[in-house]
C-alpha positions in Angstrom: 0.0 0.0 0.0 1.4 3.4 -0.7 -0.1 6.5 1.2 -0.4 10.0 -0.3 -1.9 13.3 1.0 -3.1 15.5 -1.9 -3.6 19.6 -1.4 -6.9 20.2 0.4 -6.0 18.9 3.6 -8.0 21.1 6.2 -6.0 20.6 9.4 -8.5 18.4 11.3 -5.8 16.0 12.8 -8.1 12.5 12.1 -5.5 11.2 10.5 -3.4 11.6 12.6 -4.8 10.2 15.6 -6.3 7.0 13.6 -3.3 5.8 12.1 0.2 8.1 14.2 2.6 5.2 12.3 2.1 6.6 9.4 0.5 10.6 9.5 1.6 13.3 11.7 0.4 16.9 11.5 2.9 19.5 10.8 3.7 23.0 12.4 1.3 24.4 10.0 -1.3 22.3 11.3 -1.6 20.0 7.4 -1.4 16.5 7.6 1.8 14.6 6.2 2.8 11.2 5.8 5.6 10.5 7.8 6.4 6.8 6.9 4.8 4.3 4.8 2.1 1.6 6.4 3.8 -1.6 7.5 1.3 -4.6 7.2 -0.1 -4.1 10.6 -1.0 -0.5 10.0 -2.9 -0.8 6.6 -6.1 -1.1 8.2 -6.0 1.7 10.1 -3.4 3.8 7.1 -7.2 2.8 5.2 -9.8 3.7 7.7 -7.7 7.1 8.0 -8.3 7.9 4.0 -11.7 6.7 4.2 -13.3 8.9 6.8 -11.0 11.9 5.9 -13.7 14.6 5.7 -11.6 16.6 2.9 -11.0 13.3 0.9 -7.1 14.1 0.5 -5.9 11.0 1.7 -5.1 7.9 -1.1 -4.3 4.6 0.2 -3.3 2.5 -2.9 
């Protein structure tokens, strides 16, 4: 699986706090992948893009 935020991202932090392994929000408060999902955090690198309310995050 390979993780990608596109522009859009609106700060909210769900990310973040779903999946930390893999997204951590920056000093500008945008959401960044920091590292990509090991097996035991694609479900969660997944549920992150799925309920992203700006629909920035692709988990492919």
């Amino acid at each position: 699986m390979i993780v990608s935020i596109e522009p859009g991202c609106i700060g909210c932090g769900l990310c973040a706090a779903t999946c930390p392994a893999v997204f951590a929000m920056d000093a500008e408060g945008q959401a960044r992948v920091t590292a990509q999902p090991a097996d035991a955090d694609e479900a969660a690198a997944r549920e992150a893009a799925e309920n992203c309310p700006a629909g920035v995050i692709r988990a492919d």
